[in-house]
Structures are given as structure tokens and as C-alpha cells.
C-alpha positions as CSV (number, residue, x, y, z in Angstrom):
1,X,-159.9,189.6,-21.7
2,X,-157.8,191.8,-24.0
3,X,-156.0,192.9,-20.9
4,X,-155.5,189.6,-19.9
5,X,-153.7,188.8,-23.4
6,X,-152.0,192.0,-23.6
7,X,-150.3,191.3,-20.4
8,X,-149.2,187.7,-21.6
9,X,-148.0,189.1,-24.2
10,X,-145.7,191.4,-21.9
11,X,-144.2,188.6,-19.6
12,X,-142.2,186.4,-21.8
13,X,-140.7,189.3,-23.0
14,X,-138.8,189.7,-20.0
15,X,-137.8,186.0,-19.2
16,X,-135.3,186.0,-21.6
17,X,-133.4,188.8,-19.7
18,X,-134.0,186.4,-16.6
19,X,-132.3,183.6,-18.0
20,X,-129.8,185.5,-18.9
21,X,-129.1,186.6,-15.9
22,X,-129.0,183.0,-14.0
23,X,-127.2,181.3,-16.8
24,X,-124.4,184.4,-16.2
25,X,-124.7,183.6,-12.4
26,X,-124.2,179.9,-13.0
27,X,-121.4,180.7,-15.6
28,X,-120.1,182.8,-13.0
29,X,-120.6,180.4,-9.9
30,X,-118.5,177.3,-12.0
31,X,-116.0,179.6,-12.8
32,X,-115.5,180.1,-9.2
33,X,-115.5,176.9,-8.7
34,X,-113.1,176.1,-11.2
35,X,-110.9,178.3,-10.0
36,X,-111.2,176.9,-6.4
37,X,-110.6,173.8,-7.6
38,X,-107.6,174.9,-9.4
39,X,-106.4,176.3,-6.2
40,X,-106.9,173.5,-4.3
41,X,-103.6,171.0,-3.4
42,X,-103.7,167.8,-4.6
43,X,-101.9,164.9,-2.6
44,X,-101.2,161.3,-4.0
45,X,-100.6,158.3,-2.2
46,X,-98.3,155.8,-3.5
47,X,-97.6,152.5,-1.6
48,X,-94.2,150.4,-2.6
49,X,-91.7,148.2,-1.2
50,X,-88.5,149.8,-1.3
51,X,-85.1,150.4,0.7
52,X,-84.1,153.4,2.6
53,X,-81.9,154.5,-0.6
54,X,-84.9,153.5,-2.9
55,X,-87.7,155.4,-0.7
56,X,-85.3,158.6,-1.1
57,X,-85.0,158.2,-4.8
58,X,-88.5,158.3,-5.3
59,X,-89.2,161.5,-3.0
60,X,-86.5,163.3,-4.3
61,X,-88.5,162.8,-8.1
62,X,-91.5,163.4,-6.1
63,X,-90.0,166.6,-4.9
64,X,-88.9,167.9,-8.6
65,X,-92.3,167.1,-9.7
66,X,-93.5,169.0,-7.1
67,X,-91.7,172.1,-8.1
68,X,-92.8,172.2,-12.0
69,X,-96.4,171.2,-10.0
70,X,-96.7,173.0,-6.9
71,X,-100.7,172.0,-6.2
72,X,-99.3,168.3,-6.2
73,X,-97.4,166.2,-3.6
74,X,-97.1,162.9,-2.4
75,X,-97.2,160.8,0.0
76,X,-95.0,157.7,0.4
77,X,-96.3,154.4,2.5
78,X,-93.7,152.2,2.4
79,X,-94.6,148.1,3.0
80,X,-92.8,144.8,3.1
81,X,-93.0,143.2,-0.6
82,X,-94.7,140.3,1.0
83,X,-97.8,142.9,2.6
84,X,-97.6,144.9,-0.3
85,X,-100.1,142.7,-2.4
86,X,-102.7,141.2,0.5
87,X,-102.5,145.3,1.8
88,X,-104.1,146.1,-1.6
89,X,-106.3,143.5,-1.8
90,X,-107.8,143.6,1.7
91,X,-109.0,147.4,0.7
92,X,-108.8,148.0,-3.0
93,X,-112.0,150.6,-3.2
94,X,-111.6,151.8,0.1
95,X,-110.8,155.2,1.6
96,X,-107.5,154.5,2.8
97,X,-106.6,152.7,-0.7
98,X,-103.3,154.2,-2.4
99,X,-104.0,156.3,-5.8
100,X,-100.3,154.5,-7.1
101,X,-98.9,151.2,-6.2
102,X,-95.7,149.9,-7.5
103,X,-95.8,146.7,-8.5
104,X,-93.8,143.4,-9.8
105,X,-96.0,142.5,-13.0
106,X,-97.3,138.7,-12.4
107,X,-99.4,140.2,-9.5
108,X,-101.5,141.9,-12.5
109,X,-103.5,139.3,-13.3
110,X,-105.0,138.9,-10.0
111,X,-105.4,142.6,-9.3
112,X,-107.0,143.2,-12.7
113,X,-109.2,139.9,-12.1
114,X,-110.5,141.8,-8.9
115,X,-110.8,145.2,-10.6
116,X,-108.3,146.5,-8.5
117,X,-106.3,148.4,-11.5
118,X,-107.5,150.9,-13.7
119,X,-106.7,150.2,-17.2
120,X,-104.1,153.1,-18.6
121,X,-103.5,154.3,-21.9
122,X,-100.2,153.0,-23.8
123,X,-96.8,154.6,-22.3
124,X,-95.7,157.6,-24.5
125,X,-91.9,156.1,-24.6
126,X,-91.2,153.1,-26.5
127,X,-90.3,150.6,-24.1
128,X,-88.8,146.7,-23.9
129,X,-91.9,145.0,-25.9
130,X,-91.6,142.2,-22.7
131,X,-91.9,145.0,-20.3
132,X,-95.4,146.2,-22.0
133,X,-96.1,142.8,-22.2
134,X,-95.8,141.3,-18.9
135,X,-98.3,144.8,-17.5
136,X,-100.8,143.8,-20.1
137,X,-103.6,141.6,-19.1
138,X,-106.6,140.3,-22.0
139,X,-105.8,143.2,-24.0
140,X,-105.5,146.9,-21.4
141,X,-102.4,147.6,-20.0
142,X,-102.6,148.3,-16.0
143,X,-98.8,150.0,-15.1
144,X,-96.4,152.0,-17.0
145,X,-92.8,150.1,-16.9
146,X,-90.2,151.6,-14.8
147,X,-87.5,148.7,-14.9
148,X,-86.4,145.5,-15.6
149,X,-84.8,142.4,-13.9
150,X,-83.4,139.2,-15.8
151,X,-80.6,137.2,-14.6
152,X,-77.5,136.8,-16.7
153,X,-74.1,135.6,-15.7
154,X,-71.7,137.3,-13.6
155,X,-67.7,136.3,-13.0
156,X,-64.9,137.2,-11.3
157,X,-62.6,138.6,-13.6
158,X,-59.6,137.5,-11.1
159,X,-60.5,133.8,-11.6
160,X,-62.0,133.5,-15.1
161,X,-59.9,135.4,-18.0
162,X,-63.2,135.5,-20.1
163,X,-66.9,134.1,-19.9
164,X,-67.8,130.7,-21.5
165,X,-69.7,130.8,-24.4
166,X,-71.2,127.4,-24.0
167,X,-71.6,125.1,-21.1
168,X,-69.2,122.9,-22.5
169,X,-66.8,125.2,-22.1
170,X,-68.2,126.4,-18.6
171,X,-67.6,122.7,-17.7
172,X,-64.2,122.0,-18.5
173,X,-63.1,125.0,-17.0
174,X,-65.3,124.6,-13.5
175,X,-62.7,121.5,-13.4
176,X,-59.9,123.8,-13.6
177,X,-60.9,125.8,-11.3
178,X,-61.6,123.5,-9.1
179,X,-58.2,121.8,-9.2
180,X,-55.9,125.1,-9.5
181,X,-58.0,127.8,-8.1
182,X,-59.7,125.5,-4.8
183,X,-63.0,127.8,-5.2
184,X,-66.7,127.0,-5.8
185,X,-66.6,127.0,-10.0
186,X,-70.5,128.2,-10.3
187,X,-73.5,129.0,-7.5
188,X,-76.8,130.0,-8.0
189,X,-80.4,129.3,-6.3
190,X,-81.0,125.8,-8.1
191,X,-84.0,125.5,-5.9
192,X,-85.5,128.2,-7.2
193,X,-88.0,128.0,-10.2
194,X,-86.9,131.7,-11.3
195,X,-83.1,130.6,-11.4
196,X,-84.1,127.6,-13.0
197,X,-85.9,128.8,-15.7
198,X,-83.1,129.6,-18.3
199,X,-83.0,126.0,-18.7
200,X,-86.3,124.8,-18.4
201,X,-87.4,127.2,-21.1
202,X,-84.0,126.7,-22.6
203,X,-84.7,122.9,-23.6
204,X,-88.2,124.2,-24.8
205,X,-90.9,123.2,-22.1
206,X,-93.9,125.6,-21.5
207,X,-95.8,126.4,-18.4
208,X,-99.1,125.4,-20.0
209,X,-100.3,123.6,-23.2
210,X,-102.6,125.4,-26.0
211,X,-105.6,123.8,-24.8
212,X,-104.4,125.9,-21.2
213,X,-103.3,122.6,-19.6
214,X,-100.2,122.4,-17.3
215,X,-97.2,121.1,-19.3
216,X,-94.9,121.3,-16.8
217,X,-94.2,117.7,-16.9
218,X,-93.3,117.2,-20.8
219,X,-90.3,115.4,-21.8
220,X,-88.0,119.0,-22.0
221,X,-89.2,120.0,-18.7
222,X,-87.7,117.0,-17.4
223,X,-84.3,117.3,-19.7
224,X,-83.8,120.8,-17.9
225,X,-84.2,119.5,-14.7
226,X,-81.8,116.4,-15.4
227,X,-79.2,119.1,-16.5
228,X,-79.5,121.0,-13.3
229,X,-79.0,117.6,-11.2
230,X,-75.8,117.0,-13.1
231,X,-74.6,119.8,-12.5
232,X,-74.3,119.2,-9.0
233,X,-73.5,115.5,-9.1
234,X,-70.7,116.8,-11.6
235,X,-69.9,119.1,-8.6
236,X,-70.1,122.3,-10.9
237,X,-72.8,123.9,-8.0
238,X,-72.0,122.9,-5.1
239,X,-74.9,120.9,-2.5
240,X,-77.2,123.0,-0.6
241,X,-76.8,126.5,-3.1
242,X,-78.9,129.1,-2.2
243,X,-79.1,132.6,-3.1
244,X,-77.7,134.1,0.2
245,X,-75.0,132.1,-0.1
246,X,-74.3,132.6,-3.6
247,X,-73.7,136.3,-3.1
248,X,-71.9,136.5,0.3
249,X,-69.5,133.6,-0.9
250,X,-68.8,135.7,-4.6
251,X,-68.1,138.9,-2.9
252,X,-65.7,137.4,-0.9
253,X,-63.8,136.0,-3.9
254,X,-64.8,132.2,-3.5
255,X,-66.8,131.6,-5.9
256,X,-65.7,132.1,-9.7
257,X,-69.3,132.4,-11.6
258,X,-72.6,133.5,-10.4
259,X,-76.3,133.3,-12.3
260,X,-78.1,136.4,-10.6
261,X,-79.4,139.5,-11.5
262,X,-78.6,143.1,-11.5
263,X,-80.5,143.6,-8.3
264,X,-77.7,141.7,-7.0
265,X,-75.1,144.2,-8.9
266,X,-74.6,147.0,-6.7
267,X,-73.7,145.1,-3.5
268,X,-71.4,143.4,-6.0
269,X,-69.4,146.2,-7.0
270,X,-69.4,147.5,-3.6
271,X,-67.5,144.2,-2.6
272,X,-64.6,145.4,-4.6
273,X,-64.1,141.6,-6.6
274,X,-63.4,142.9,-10.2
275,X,-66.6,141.6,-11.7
276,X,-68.4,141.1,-15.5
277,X,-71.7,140.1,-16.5
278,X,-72.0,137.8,-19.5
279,X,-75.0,136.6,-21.0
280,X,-76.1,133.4,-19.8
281,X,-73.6,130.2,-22.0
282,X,-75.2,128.2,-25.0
283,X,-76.4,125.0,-22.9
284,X,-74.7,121.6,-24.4
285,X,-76.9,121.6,-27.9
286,X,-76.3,125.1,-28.5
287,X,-79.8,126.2,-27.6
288,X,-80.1,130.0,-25.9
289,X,-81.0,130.1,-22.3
290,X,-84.3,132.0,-21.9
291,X,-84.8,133.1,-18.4
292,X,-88.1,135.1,-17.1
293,X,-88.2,138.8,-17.3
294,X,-89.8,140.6,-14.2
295,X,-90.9,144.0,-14.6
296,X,-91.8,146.8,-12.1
297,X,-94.0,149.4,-13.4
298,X,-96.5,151.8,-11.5
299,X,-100.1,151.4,-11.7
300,X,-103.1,153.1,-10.6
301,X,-106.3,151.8,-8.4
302,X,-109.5,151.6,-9.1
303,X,-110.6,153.8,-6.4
304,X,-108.2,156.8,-7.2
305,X,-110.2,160.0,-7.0
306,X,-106.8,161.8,-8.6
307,X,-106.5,159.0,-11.9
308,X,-105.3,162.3,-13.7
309,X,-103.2,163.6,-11.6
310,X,-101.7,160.4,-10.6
311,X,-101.1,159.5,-14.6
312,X,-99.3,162.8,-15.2
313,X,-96.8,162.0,-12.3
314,X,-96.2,157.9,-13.0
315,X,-95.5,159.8,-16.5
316,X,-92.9,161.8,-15.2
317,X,-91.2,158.7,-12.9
318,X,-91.2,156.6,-16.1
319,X,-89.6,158.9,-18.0
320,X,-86.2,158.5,-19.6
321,X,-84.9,160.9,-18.0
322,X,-85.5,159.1,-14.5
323,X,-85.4,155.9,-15.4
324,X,-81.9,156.6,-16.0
325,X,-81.2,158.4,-12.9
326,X,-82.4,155.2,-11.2
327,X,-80.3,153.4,-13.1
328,X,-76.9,155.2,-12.2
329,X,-78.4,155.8,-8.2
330,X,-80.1,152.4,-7.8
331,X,-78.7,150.0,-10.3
332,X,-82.4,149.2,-11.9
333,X,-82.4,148.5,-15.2
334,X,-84.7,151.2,-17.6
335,X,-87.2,149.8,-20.1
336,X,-87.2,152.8,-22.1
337,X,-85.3,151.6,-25.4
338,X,-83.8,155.2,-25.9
339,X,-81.3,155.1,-23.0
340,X,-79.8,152.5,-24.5
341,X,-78.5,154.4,-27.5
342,X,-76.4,156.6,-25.2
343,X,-72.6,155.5,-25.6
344,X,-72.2,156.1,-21.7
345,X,-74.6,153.2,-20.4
346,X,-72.1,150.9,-18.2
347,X,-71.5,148.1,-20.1
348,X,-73.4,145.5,-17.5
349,X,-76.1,147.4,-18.4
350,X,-76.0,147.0,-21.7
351,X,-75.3,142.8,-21.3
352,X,-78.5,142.4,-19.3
353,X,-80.5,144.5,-21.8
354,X,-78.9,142.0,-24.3
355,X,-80.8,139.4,-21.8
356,X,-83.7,140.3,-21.5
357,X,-84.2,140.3,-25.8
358,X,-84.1,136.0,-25.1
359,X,-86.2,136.2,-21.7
360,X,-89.7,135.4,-21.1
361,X,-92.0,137.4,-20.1
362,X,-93.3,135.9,-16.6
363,X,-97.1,134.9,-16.9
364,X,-99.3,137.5,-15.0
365,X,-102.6,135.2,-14.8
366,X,-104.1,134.4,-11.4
367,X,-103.0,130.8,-12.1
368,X,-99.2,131.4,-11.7
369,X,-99.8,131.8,-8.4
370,X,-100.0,127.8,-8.2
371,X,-97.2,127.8,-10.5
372,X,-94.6,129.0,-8.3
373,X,-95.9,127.4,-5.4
374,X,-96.0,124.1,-6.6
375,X,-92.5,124.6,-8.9
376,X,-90.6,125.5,-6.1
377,X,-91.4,122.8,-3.9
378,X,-91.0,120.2,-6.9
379,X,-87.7,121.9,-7.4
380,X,-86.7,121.1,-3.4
381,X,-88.0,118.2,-3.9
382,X,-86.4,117.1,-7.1
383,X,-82.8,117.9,-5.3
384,X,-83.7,115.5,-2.5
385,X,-83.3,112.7,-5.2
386,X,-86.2,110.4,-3.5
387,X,-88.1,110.8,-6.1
388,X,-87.5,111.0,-9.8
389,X,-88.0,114.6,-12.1
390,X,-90.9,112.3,-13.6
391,X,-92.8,111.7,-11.1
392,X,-92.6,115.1,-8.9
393,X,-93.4,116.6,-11.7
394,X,-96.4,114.6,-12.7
395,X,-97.7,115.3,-9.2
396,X,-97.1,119.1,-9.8
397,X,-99.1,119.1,-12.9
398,X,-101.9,117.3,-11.8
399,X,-102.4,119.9,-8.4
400,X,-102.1,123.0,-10.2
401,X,-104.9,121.3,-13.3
402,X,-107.2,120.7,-10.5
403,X,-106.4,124.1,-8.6
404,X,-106.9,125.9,-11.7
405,X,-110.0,124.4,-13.0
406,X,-111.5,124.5,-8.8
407,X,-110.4,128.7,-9.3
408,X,-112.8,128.5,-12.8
409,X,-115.5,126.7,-11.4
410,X,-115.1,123.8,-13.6
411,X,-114.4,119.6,-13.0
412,X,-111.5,118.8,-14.9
């Protein structure tokens, strides 16, 4: 018995050294692994709609990533803008899923709604407030903003000394124009709920009420609508405007005033008409135009397994020092609010970040969908005359209550 305790007594004297032992082999084994790991290349996919000049941008910052971060690469997977979204959505935790998308902000709603996005910390550049904004959804941001788009107005210097100020002034001389010059005094895509939203947010209507209701039938909805009739009654915008049109006709010098935006500007300068981009005139009682903002940014999925990796490199492309690369290669506008303290920003770039302090940020809830749907056909519509603004937009209203409330589950 007393050799029984003496040897229990000798045992446990050696486990320690045992433990020691495997803990230094584990320590040893995940240090290993660690290293392995660190070894190991790491390649990001990143899906985006973008031109040949664009997709080269982007690789080229890919590939001077890639040398300060020679583990990392990436792979590009260019789509059409109108695949882009349904693409994401028809395998958002998949295999094949992107780690980055770039995306316009009102598809964040929707994509955060279906926990497609993973939430990101703030950006470490302060940027455009509406650009931060319009990527934020309840509260987390889910993109870091790369650029900017808001429509302001653009002239041909040839035909029109210097911009109106007002619209009063816009309209006295589009009869000028007309009668001296025999060109097109203003174009831009009437039809469209984007183009028309300086004005419809100009004479104060709202997309939705404070109780969440549609409003896009309110007494100022219907003003801005009126104006935009007049001004093609008045023969200011021609009949049947459109934004092709409105571009092909102002590069080839028949057209005096455009409303477009600088995605617009390169082909523009290209055309060689001597062009200037104003901020959009006072409309008749002196209220400020407020068009939307649209913002691209890059976000990050859900099923990423590189969500660190990935944030270190949308870091980099959101930088300043890129964003204003893309500005002088690509024309896009930076949200980073330091470029614009540098005295050698072109000057158009300066007047559409001028814009975008009136714009509005575009909602990004699932709703909007709807919105644009049913605004664009009420704007068609609207321009058909058979109906009044009252009434077409009545109708619009009422669909996209019911739609909404049928999307919550609710009778409304």
C-alpha cells in the first residue's frame, strides 16, 4: 500500500514536463501554420459594370496593390449593369459569389434587406456627407464611396456667352437663340424621373410622407411637373427629348444647353464644342434646384472568406490618391473632400462638387424600386397630355402604397 502511494506520488511529477512538451508542439504546429498561411496567395474577386477603359483602370490599381501586397491579387468579372444586381442576388452566399462588388447605392437597401452585404466600418477619409449617406442603411454603412454623379448644367460656350442664373433668364434667352442662332435652346431626358428631379424636389415635394406614405402626388409634385410641360409647350425642350439625343445633338453643336452629368463629360470634351458646366438656374421663384446624388462605392458580401483582405484593398481604391487618378483618367467625380482643396482640380469638377452640396441623396430602401418604376412611366405618360399630372400621379401613388404595404405584409 505504501508502495502504491509512493508511486502516485512519483507520476504527477512528471506530467508537467509532458504538457510541456505538447503545449510546445502545439505552439510549434500553429506557428507552422501561421506561417503557411502567411505564405499562402490570396485572390479576390470583384464583380462590376464597367468599360474597357474603366476595367483597365481598376486592374492597373489592382496591379500597384499587388506590388506593395504580393500574396494578394484579383480577379475582375466584368457584367452588364442590368445583371450586375439579379447575378448577386441569385447566389449571394454561394461559392462562386464575388468577395467585392461595385455598386450604385439605391441597390443597398435591397441587398442589406437580404443580408447580402457585410456591414463595414466608417471610411478613414472624410468624404461628401451624401455619399456616406446614400451607402448607409438603418444605421451600418455597407460600401466605402469611390465617386459621385449629379447632373448640373452644361453649355456651349460658342452659343451662350455665360450661363443663366435663373430660369427667367434661361427663357428669354432660349428665344434668342432660337430666332438668331436656329438651334435647340435646351435638351435633356424630361421623361426621366432622375432628370426630373431638380425640379420636383426643387418646388419641395418628397418621395414619401412622415407617416412613410407616398407623396408623390402633393400639390409641388404637380407644380414641377407643370413647369416641365411648359417648357416644351414654350418650345424651350424640344418634343420627343431623350438622353441619346441630347448628347449626339450637343456635340455636334446644335444644341446650346444641356442638363446631364459628368458621366456624360468626357465624350463631351472629346467632341471638341467649347463647353462649361454651370450649376443648375434658380427656377422662376428663386428656389435652388436639388437633383439626386448617385453614388458608387465598393462593398463587400456576406459570404467573403477574405472580408480582411478585401477591406484593406477597397481601402486602397477609395483612397485619395485614386480617386483622383480616376478622376483625371475616367472623368468620375471623387467623394473624398480633400481633393477638392487642390488648386489644380478642373474647374467642371469643382461646379458639380458645388452640385452635389444642393442634391439629394437617392433613397436606397427596397421600396424605391417601385418608385422608379412607376415615376418613369407617369413621367411618359404625363408628356402624352391624355391625362392630367393630377391624376397620373394619383394613380402612381396609390400602386406603389399598395406595393409597398403587399412587400411588408400589411393591408393598407
Amino acid at each position: 500500500m505504501e508502495k502504491l502511494t509512493e508511486r502516485s506520488r512519483t507520476v504527477p511529477r512528471s506530467l508537467p514536463l509532458v504538457f510541456a512538451i505538447l503545449a510546445l508542439c502545439g505552439l510549434l504546429s500553429a506557428l507552422g501554420c501561421t506561417e503557411k498561411q502567411a505564405l499562402e496567395p490570396i485572390t479576390l474577386t470583384m464583380w462590376l459594370d464597367a468599360s474597357d477603359g474603366e476595367l483597365e483602370f481598376y486592374k492597373s490599381a489592382a496591379g500597384e496593390y499587388g506590388k506593395a501586397n504580393p500574396r494578394v491579387s484579383v480577379e475582375f468579372v466584368s457584367t452588364t449593369f442590368a445583371d450586375l444586381k439579379p447575378k448577386l442576388l441569385g447566389r449571394p452566399l454561394s461559392a462562386t459569389a464575388p468577395d467585392i462588388v461595385f455598386l450604385v447605392h439605391d441597390w443597398i437597401g435591397e441587398l442589406a434587406t437580404k443580408k447580402v452585404l457585410r456591414p463595414l466600418a466608417k471610411p478613414k477619409e472624410v468624404q461628401l456627407e451624401q455619399s456616406v449617406q446614400g451607402l448607409t442603411y438603418e444605421d451600418s454603412l455597407y460600401a466605402l464611396p469611390m465617386s459621385f454623379g449629379v447632373v448640373s448644367l452644361i453649355y456651349n460656350r460658342a452659343l451662350v456667352k455665360k450661363a443663366p442664373q435663373n430660369f427667367v433668364e434661361l427663357v428669354a434667352m432660349a428665344r434668342r437663340l432660337k430666332s438668331t442662332k436656329n438651334v435647340i435652346p435646351l435638351l435633356y431626358d424630361n421623361k426621366n424621373f432622375y432628370y426630373h428631379a431638380p425640379f420636383f424636389f426643387g418646388f419641395g415635394a418628397k418621395l414619401f410622407d412622415e407617416k412613410g406614405r407616398c407623396s408623390l402626388s402633393s400639390p409641388e409634385a404637380i407644380e414641377s411637373i407643370n413647369f416641365s410641360l411648359n417648357l416644351e409647350r414654350d418650345e424651350i425642350v424640344p418634343l420627343k427629348a431623350n438622353h441619346s439625343a441630347m448628347v449626339n445633338m450637343f456635340c455636334s453643336g446644335q444644341v446650346a444647353m444641356i442638363i446631364t452629368g459628368p458621366w456624360d463629360w468626357v465624350r463631351i470634351k472629346q467632341s471638341g464644342v467649347e463647353a462649361a458646366v454651370a450649376p443648375l438656374p434658380l427656377l422662376p421663384k428663386g428656389q435652388k434646384p436639388k437633383p439626386f446624388i448617385g453614388i458608387h462605392g465598393f462593398a463587400i458580401t456576406s459570404s467573403s472568406q477574405q472580408a480582411e483582405q478585401a477591406r484593406k484593398f477597397i481601402d486602397f481604391l477609395t483612397s485619395p490618391k485614386i480617386q483622383r487618378r480616376a478622376l483625371d483618367k475616367l472623368g468620375r467625380m471623387p467623394t473624398a473632400i480633400s481633393i477638392y482643396g487642390d488648386a489644380t482640380i478642373p474647374k467642371p469638377a469643382q461646379v458639380f462638387f458645388a452640385q452635389a452640396q444642393e442634391a439629394i441623396s437617392m433613397p436606397n430602401g427596397p421600396e424605391m424600386v417601385q418608385v422608379w418604376q412607376q415615376m418613369n412611366w407617369a413621367m411618359a405618360r404625363c408628356f402624352t397630355r391624355k391625362e392630367t399630372p393630377e391624376v397620373i400621379l394619383r394613380k402612381v401613388s396609390t400602386t406603389i402604397d399598395a406595393m409597398s404595404a403587399k412587400s411588408r405584409g400589411r393591408i393598407p
